[in-house]
Structures are given as structure tokens and as C-alpha cells.
C-alpha positions as CSV (number, residue, x, y, z in Angstrom):
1,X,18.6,-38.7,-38.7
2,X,16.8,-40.4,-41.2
3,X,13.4,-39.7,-43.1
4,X,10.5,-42.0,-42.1
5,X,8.1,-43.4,-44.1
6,X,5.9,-44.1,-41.4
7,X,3.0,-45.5,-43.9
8,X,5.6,-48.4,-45.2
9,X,6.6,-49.6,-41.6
10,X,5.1,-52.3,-40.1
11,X,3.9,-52.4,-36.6
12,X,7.2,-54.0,-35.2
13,X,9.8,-51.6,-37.3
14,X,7.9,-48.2,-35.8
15,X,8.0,-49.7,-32.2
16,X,12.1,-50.3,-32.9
17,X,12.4,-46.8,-34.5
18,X,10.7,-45.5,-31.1
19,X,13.2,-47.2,-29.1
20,X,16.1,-46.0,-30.8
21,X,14.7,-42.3,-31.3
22,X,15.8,-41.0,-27.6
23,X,19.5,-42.6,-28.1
24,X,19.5,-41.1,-31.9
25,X,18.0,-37.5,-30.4
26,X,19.8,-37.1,-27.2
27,X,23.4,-36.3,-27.9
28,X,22.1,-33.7,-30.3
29,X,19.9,-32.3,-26.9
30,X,22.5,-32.0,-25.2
31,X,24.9,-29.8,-26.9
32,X,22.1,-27.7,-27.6
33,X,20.8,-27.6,-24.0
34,X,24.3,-27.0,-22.5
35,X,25.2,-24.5,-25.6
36,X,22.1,-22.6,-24.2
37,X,22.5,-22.9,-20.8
38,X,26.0,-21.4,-20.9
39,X,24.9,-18.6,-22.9
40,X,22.3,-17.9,-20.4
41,X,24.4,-18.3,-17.1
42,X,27.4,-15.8,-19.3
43,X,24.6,-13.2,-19.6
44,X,23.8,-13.1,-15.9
45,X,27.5,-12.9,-15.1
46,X,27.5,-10.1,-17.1
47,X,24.4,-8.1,-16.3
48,X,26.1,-8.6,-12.5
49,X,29.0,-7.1,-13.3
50,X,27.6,-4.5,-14.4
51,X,25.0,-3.5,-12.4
52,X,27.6,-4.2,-9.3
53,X,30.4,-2.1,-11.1
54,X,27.8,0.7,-11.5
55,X,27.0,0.6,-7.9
56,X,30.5,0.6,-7.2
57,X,31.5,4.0,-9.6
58,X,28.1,5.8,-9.6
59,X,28.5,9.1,-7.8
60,X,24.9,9.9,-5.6
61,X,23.8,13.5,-3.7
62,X,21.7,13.6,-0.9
63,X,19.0,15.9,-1.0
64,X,17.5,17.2,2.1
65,X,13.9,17.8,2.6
66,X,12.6,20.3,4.7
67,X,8.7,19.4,4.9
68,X,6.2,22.4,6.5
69,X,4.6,22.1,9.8
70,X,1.4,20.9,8.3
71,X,0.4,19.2,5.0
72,X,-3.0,18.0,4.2
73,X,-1.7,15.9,1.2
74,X,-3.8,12.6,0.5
75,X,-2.0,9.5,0.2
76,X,-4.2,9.1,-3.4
77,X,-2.0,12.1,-4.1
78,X,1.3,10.8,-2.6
79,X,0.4,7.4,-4.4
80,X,0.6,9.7,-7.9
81,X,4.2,10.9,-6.8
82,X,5.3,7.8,-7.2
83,X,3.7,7.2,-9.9
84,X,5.8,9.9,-11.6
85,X,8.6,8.2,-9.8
86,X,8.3,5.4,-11.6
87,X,8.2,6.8,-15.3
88,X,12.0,7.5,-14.5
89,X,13.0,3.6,-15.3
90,X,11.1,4.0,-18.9
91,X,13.9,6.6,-20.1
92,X,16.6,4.2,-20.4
93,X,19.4,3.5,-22.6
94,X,19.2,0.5,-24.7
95,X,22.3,-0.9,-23.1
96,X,21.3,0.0,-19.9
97,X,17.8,-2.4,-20.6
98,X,20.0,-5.2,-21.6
99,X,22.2,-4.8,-18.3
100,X,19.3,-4.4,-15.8
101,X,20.7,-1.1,-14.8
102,X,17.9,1.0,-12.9
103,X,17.5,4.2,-11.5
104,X,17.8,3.7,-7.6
105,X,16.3,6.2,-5.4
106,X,17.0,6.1,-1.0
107,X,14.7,7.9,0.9
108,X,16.2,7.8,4.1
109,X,15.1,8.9,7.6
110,X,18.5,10.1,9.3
111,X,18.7,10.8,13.0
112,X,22.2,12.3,14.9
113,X,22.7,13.8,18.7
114,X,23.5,16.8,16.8
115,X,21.3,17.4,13.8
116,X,18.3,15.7,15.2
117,X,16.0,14.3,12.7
118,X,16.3,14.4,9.1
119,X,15.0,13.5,5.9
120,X,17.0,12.4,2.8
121,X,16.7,11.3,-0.5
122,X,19.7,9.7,-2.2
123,X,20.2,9.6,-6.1
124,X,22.7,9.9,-8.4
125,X,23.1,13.4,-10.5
126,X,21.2,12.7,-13.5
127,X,18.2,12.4,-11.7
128,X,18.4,14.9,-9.0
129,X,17.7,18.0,-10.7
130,X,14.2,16.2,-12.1
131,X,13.5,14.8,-8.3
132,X,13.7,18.7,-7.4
133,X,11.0,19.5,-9.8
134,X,8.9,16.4,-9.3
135,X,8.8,16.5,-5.2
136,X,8.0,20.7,-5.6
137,X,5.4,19.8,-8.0
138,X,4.2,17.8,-4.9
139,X,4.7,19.5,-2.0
140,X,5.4,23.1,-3.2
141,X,6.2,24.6,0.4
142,X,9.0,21.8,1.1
143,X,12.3,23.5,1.0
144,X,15.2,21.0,-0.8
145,X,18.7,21.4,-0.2
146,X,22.0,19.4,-1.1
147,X,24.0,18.4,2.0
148,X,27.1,16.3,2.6
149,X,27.1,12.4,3.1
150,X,27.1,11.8,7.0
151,X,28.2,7.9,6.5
152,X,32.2,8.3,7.6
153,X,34.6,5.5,7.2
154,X,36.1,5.8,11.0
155,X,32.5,4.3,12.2
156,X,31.8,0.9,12.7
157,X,28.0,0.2,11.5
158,X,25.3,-2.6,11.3
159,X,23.0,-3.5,8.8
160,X,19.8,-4.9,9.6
161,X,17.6,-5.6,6.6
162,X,13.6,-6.4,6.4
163,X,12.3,-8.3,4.3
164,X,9.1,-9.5,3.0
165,X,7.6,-12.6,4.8
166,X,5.5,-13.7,1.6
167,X,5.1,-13.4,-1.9
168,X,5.2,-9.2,-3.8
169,X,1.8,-9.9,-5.1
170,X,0.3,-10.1,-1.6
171,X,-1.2,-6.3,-0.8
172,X,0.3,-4.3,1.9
173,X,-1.4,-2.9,4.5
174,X,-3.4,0.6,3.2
175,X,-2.7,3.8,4.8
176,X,-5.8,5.8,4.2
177,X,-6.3,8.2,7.5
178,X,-3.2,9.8,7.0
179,X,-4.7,12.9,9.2
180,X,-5.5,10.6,12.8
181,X,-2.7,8.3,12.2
182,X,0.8,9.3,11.0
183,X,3.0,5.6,10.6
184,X,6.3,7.4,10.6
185,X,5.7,8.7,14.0
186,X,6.2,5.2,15.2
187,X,9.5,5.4,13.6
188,X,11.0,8.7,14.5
189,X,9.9,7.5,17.7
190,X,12.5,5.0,17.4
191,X,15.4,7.4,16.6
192,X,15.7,9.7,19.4
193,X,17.4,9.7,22.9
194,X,20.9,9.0,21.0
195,X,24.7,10.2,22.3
196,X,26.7,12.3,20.4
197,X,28.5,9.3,18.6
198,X,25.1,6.8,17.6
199,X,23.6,7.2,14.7
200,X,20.5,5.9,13.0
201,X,19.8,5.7,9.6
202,X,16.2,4.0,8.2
203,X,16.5,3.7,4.3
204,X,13.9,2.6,2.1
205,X,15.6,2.2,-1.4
206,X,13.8,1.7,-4.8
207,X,14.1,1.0,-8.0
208,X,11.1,1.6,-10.6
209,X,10.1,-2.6,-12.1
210,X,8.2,-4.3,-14.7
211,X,8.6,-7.6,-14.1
212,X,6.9,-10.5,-16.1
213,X,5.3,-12.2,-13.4
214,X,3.1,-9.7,-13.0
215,X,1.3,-10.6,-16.3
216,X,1.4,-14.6,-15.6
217,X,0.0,-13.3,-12.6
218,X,-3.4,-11.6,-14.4
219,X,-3.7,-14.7,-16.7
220,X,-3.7,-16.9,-13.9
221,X,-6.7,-14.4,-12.9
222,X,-8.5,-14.2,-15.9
223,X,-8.6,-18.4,-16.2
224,X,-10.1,-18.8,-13.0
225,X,-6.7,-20.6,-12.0
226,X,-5.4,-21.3,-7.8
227,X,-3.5,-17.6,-7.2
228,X,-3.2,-18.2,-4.2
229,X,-1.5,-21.9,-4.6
230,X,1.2,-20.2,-7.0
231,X,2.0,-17.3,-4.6
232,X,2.7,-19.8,-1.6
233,X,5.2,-21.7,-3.9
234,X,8.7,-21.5,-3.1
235,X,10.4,-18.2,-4.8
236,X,13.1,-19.3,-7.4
237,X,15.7,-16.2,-7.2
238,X,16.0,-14.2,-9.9
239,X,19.3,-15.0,-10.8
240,X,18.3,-18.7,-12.1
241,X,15.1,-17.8,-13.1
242,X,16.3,-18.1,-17.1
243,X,17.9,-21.4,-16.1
244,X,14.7,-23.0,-14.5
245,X,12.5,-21.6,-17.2
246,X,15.2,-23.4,-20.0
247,X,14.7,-26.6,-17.9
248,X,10.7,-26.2,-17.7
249,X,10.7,-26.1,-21.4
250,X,12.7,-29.0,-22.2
251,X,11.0,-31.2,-19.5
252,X,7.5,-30.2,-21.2
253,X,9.5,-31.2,-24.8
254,X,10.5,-34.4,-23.6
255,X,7.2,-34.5,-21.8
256,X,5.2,-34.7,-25.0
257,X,7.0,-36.5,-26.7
258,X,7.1,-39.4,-24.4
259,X,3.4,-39.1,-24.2
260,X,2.7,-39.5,-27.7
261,X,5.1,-42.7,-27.8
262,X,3.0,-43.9,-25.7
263,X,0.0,-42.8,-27.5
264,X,1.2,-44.2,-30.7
265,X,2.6,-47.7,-28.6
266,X,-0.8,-47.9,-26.7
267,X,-2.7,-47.7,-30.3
268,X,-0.8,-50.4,-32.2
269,X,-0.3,-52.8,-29.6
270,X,-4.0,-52.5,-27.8
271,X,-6.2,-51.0,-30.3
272,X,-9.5,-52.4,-29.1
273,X,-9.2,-51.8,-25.6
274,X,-8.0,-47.7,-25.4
275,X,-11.5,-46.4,-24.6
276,X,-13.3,-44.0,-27.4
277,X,-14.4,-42.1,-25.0
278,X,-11.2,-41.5,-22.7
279,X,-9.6,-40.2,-26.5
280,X,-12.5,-37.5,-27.1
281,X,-12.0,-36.2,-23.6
282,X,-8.5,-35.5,-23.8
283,X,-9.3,-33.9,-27.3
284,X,-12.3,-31.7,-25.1
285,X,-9.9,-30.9,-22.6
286,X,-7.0,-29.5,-24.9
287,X,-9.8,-27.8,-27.1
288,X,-10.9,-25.8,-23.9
289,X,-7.4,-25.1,-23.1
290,X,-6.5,-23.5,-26.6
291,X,-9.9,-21.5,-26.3
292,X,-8.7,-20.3,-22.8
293,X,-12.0,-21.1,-21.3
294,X,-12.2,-21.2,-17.5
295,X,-12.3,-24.4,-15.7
296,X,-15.2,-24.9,-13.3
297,X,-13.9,-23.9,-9.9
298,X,-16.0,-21.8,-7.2
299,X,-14.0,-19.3,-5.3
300,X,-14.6,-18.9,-1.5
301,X,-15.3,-15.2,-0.3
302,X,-12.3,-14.4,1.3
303,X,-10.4,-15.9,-1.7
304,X,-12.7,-13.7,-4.0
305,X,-11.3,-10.5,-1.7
306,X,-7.6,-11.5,-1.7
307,X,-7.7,-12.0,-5.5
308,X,-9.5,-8.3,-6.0
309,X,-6.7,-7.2,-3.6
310,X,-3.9,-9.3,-5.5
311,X,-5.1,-7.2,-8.9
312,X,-5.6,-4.2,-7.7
313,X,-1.6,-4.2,-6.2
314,X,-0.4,-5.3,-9.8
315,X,-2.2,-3.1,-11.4
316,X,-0.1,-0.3,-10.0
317,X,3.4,0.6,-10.7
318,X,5.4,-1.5,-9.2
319,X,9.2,-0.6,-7.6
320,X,11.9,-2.9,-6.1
321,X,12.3,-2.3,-2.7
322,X,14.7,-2.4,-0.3
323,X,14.1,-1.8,3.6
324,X,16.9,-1.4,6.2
325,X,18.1,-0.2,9.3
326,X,21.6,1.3,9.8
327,X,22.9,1.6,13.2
328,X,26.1,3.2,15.3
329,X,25.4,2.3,18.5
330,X,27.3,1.6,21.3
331,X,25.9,-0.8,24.0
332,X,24.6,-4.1,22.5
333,X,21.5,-4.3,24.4
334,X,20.8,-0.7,22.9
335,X,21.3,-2.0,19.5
336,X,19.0,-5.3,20.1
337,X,16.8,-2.9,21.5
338,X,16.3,-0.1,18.6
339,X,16.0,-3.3,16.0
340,X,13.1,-4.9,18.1
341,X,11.2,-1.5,17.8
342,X,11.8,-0.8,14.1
343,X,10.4,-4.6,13.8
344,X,7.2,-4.1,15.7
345,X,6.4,-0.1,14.7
């Protein structure tokens, strides 16, 4: 592409040069976009692969927790277990960063004719030995135990999983008065009254997070922006997430450059009549947006409550989560009943 002298070019040559820009530029855009664009979707094919093969190959051991008759813990203090938890994803491997390999941990609530009621935790033999430690540290009288796998291959089972109805950022329901109301007694509820060949298996699996979002999250915070207006968006899922944020950032590129065409158009062909004024309000607006100073909005109460809410969730460590029900049940109007109770306990 050609230098420009833009101070030797009459009014009529720059307005020709303008035309022809977008025809001279776009071939250029496009091997670039589509070069980047198919580095981007090779990545994710990758990363899946990976994480998929590792799910495939990784061996696990199931612990078995033996909790005492009583406990007194808080849930500030069960909130710091997993606190601990979650340091376990900042001890990766390089590679294992780059592949979006995580630690995955199952905490499962297992119920059989036989055995009764039992609780599990699932993970993989690197971290079992440090899970040990960390859930004695905890709870010093529980009594931990390796056991064998009771999933068989001869059994035919059903997966029901629950997911959330809105957006992560939303807060959860608090469970502070852990001593006169205990939630999992809803559940466990749930799980007896089976034959010898049903089985019942609630799994909550996680893996420690950091996502970005949480940080576009607090900016949107700290300018006074609409949280709330974001979060009811539609999700984009986070496999074409890098592809919609390539596109964002070439539409905005094209975007300003389009507007100042017609900036520099609108000046030499109507000089007289683009308003003073309109110009230094512009220049106003994009000075208060590089100083990041809050627009003038006024936030109702209950908006004012959510958003405390909304920060003090993020603030936290944050897992990936995974809730689900596996059943082995014989009648179907068994089945559909068990699924309706785990949905409204």
C-alpha cells in the first residue's frame, strides 16, 4: 500500500483514496483473520484432546469418609477447607496450564441396600495423600479409608445432571445455621428404601478456576456500569469464547475506522455545518472514558444488595462445578420419582 501525503491531496483525491482503502485493506484482513482464527480453533482441538485423553487414562481412588456422630464445625470454617482446596490448581505444570488440565475432585454421597449410606471423595493419586492431610487437618476425628470403586459395568445407569438456571456470578443461597438445619438431610433422605440391586450415587465434582470474567466482572463494578444487564446476557460457551472475542476486536477495528471516514468525509464536504459543540462532547466523553470516571447512574436498593452479593461471591475462590445424580433403579416411576426429590430438596 502506498504512502500518503495527505497534506498534497486535494479534497476530491482523499475522498477517492477513502473509497478504495477497504478494497486495497481487505484481502490483506482476511488472511490474517482466517490465519488467526485457525490457530485459535487448532488450540481448542488440542486443549480437548487432552483434557478428554486425560479423563480417559487418569487412574482415581475413592476415599471413604467416616464423619463422628457430632461436629460443631462452622461453615466459615468449612468455607476455609475449600479454600485450601483450591490452592491445589496453583501447583501446576506449565504444560498442564496451557492444556487446561485441572485437578478434579468428586465428593460423592453413595447409597446401596447393603452398605447403606456412604460418603466418598474421588481423586486421582497425586492428590490423595494431600486430601488425607488437608480433611484431618479439618475434621481430626473423621476416620479416612481407601475402598474399591462400586460403579460395575454389568449395571445399566442414568445420568441426570443439574445445572445452574442463571449466570456463576449470581450468589448461592448461604448456609449459616448449620446446627438447626442440616441441607444434606434432605438428600440422604432421598437415598434410602432401595432393593438390593438400586443404587444411588449424588456427585458433586470440582475443579479449582480462575477465570477472567471474574475481573471484567469487578471493573464493570468499580465504573458504576449495568452488572446486572451483562449477567442476563446470553452465555457464549467456552469453547468459542477466543473465537467471539477475535471477532469483537476486528468489528471494533473496522468500527473505528469507518467512523473516522466519516469523520474526515463529514469535515471536508460539510465543514460549516458539523456542530462545535457536538465535536467537544465527543472529545469530553472519550476523555472521561480514558480517566475511567463513573458515568452518572443511580443504583436502586435491591440492585445495590445484589451487586454487594455479586462481589462478595467473586471475591472467593471460585471452583468449576459439576452436580449430578446417578441412578440404578428399577421401575421407571421409581426413577422419575427419586429425580423429582433431588430437584426440590
Amino acid at each position: 500500500m502506498d504512502t500518503i501525503n495527505w497534506y498534497n491531496l486535494e479534497a476530491g483525491n482523499i475522498i477517492k483514496y477513502l473509497l478504495l482503502l477497504p478494497h486495497n485493506f481487505l484481502p490483506f484482513l482476511y488472511v490474517i483473520v482466517i490465519s488467526f482464527l485457525g490457530l485459535i480453533l487448532l488450540y481448542i482441538a488440542i486443549r480437548y484432546v487432552f483434557v478428554l485423553k486425560n479423563l480417559l487414562i487418569e487412574k482415581s481412588i475413592l476415599l471413604e469418609l467416616t464423619p463422628p456422630a457430632f461436629s460443631e464445625k462452622s461453615a466459615y470454617t468449612t468455607e476455609q477447607l475449600f479454600t485450601v482446596i483450591h490452592g491445589l490448581g496453583k501447583n501446576q505444570r506449565l504444560f498442564e496450564k496451557i492444556l487446561g488440565i485441572q485437578p478434579r475432585l468428586s465428593f460423592e454421597i453413595v447409597s446401596t441396600h447393603k452398605k447403606g449410606i456412604r460418603y466418598l471423595v474421588r481423586t486421582n493419586p497425586e492428590y490423595a495423600t494431600i486430601l488425607k492431610r488437608t480433611m484431618l487437618s479439618y475434621l481430626p476425628q473423621v476416620q479416612i479409608n481407601e475402598t474399591d470403586e462400586y460403579i460395575d459395568d454389568k449395571s445399566k445407569y442414568k445420568i441426570v445432571e443439574f445445572k445452574l438456571g442463571r449466570h456463576f456470578a449470581y450468589p448461592l443461597q448461604k448456609q449459616q445455621l448449620l446446627d438447626q438445619h442440616d441441607p444434606v438431610a434432605y438428600i440422604t433422605g432421598m437415598m434410602t428404601q432401595l432393593t438390593t440391586e438400586e443404587l444411588l450415587s449424588f456427585q458433586i465434582v470440582i475443579s479449582p478456576t480462575q477465570t477472567k470474567e471474574t475481573k471484567q466482572i469487578k471493573h464493570m463494578i468499580h465504573r458504576n456500569e449495568n452488572v446486572l444487564d451483562y449477567l442476563d446476557r446470553v452465555q457464549i460457551p467456552n469453547g468459542i469464547q477466543p473465537v467471539s472475542l477475535v471477532l469483537q476486536v476486528i468489528f471494533k477495528v473496522l468500527k473505528g475506522i469507518v467512523h473516522e471516514a466519516q469523520w474526515v468525509l463529514n469535515e471536508l464536504l460539510h465543514p460549516a455545518t458539523y456542530p462545535v459543540n457536538m465535536q467537544q462532547n465527543n472529545l469530553y466523553q472519550q476523555l472521561q472514558i480514558q480517566q475511567h470516571i463513573k458515568p452518572a447512574r443511580t443504583l436502586t436498593r435491591f440492585e445495590q444488595e445484589t451487586i454487594e452479593a455479586i462481589q462478595e461471591k467473586i471475591d472467593q475462590p471460585l471452583f468449576e462445578s459439576s452436580i449430578r445424580l446417578l441412578l440404578c433403579v428399577k421401575e421407571n416411576h421409581d426413577e422419575r420419582e427419586r429425580i423429582s426429590g433431588f430437584i426440590s430438596s
